[in-house]
N, C-alpha and C positions, 0 to 999 in steps of 0.2 A: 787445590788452589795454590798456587805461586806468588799473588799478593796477598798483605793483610789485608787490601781495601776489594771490594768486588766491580769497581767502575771500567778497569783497564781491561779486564779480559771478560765481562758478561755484561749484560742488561742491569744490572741490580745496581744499587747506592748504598755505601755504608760501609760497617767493618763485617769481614765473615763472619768475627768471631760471636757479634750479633744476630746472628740468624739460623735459622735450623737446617737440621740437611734435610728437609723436606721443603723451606722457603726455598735453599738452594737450589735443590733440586728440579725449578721449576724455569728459572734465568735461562737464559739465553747466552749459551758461550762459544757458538759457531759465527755470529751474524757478523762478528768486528774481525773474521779472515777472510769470507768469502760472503756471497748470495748462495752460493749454493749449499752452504754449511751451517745456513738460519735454522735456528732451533734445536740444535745441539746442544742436550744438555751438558751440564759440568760432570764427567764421572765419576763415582763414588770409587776408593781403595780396592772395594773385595769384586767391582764389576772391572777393574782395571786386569786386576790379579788373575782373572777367568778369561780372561783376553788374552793377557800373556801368557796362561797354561797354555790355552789353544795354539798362539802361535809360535809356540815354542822358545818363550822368548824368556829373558830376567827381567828382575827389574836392580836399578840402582834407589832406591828410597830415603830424596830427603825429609828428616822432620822440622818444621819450622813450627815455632813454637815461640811464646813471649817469654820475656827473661824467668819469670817466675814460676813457668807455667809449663817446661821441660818435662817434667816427669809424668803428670796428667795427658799430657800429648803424645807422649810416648806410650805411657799404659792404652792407649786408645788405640793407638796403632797395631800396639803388638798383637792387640786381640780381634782385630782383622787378620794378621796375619798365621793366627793360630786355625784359623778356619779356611782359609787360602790352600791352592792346589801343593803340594806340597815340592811338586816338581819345577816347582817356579824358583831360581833360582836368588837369593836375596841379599842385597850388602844395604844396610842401614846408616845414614850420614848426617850429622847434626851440625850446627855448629855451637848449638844448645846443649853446653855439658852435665847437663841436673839429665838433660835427656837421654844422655849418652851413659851415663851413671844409671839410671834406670834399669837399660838395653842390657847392660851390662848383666846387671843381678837378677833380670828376670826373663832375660832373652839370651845368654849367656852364647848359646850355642852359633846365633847369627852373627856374620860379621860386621866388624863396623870402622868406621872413617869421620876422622874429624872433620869440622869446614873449619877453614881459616880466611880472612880475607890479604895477611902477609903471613910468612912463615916467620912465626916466634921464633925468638932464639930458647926456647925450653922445650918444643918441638916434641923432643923425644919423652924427656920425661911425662908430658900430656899426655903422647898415646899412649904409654905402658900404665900411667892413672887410671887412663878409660877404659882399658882393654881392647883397644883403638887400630887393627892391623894397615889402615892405608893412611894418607894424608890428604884433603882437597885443598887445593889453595888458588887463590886469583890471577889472574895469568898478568892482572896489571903490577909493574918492580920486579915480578920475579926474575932473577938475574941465573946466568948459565951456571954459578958455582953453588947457588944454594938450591937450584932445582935436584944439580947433581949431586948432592950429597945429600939430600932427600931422599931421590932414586936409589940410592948404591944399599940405602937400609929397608925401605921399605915402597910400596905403590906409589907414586905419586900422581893426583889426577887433576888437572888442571883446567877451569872455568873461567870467564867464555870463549873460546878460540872457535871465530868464524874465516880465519883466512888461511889457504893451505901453509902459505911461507912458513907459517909462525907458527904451523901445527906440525909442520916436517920439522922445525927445530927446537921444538920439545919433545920432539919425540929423539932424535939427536942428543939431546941431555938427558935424556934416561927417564922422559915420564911414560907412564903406562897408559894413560887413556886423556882424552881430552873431553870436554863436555865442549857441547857446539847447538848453533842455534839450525843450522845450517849444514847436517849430514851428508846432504846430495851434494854439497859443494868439496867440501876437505875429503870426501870418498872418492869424487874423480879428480883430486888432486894428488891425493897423497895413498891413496890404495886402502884395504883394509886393513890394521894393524893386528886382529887377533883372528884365528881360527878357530876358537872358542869361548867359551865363560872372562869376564872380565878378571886378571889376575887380582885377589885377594888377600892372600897369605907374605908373611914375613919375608923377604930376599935371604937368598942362602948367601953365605961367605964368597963361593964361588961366583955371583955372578957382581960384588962390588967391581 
C-alpha cells in the first residue's frame, strides 16, 4: 500500500493500519485504473518478491511507516525478505529513521537510502548515522548545485519526475535514477539510463 488511507487506490474505507491482510486481501485495487483490471487484488510483499524473481527483475523497497512505529515496520518487512528469492535484487528506503536504524542493525547487509522531502544541510552526516549508501530526495526546490554535490558523493535518486525535459536534466547534474509515475514516457524520451542493477554503492573520488 502507497497510502495510509485505503479509499484512493482500492474498494475499502479507512486506515490500512486497521485492517488485516486477510480484510485486505480481499479489496478491490484494479477497478479505479481500468474495467479490465476489476478485482485485482492488493499484492502482498513476499507474492511481489516471487514476481520479481521470475522476471528477473529488483526491487527498490520503500517503508512507510508512522513516526513511532519505524522499527516494528521494518522488523516485518525484513522477515519477508529473509524468506524471499534471494536473487532478487534489494535497496531498502525510508524516510522513517527509527526504521532505517532498524535495517541497519539487523539487516546490515542490505542496502539503504534515506527519503528526504529537501536535501538538509547535514545530509551527510544522516547517511553515515544510518548506514545509509544513496540519497532520495523531491525533485520539487532541488536546484542544479545541491543536486550536484549530492551526486559527486553519493546516488542520488530523485522523486516524482514525469517529464523527459526535467528527467534529461537531472540526469545532467549527476542523479542516478529517477522515480516516475510514467516509464513509457521519460524511456522514449530520454533512453535507458543503466544496463544494469540500480547503482547502490558510495562514488569513488574518480568520478566527483
Amino acid at each position: 500500500m502507497h497510502d495510509a488511507r485505503l479509499e484512493r487506490t482500492t474498494s475499502g474505507i479507512g486506515l490500512v493500519a486497521e485492517r488485516t491482510a486477510a480484510e485486505i486481501a480481499k479489496l478491490d485495487a484494479g477497478g479505479w485504473f481500468g474495467k479490465k483490471f476489476r478485482g485485482e487484488p492488493v499484492p502482498t510483499l513476499a507474492a511481489t518478491l516471487a514476481l520479481l524473481d521470475e522476471l528477473k527483475l529488483g526491487a527498490m523497497i520503500e517503508v512507510k511507516a508512522a513516526r513511532d512505529d519505524g522499527p516494528r515496520t521494518m522488523a516485518a518487512t525484513l522477515r519477508v525478505l529473509e524468506a524471499a528469492p534471494r536473487r532478487v535484487p534489494i535497496i531498502l528506503s525510508s524516510f522513517n529513521e527509527g526504521a532505517l536504524t532498524h535495517a541497519m542493525r539487523e539487516g546490515p547487509a542490505l542496502p539503504r537510502a534515506l527519503g528526504v522531502r529537501q536535501v538538509p544541510p547535514d545530509w551527510r552526516a544522516r547517511l553515515r548515522r544510518l548506514g545509509c549508501e544513496a540519497l532520495h530526495a523531491s525533485d520539487r526546490g532541488l536546484s542544479e548545485h545541491t543536486a550536484a554535490t549530492v551526486a559527486a558523493e553519493v546516488p542520488l535518486r530523485v522523486y516524482t519526475v514525469n517529464a523527459p525535459a526535467r528527467a534529461e536534466a537531472l540526469f545532467r547534474w549527476g542523479a542516478a535514477a529517477v522515480f516516475t509515475d510514467c516509464p513509457d514516457v521519460l524511456i522514449s524520451g530520454v533512453g535507458h539510463r543503466s544496463g544494469g542493477p540500480v547503482e547502490t554503492g558510495p562514488r569513488r573520488s574518480s568520478q566527483k
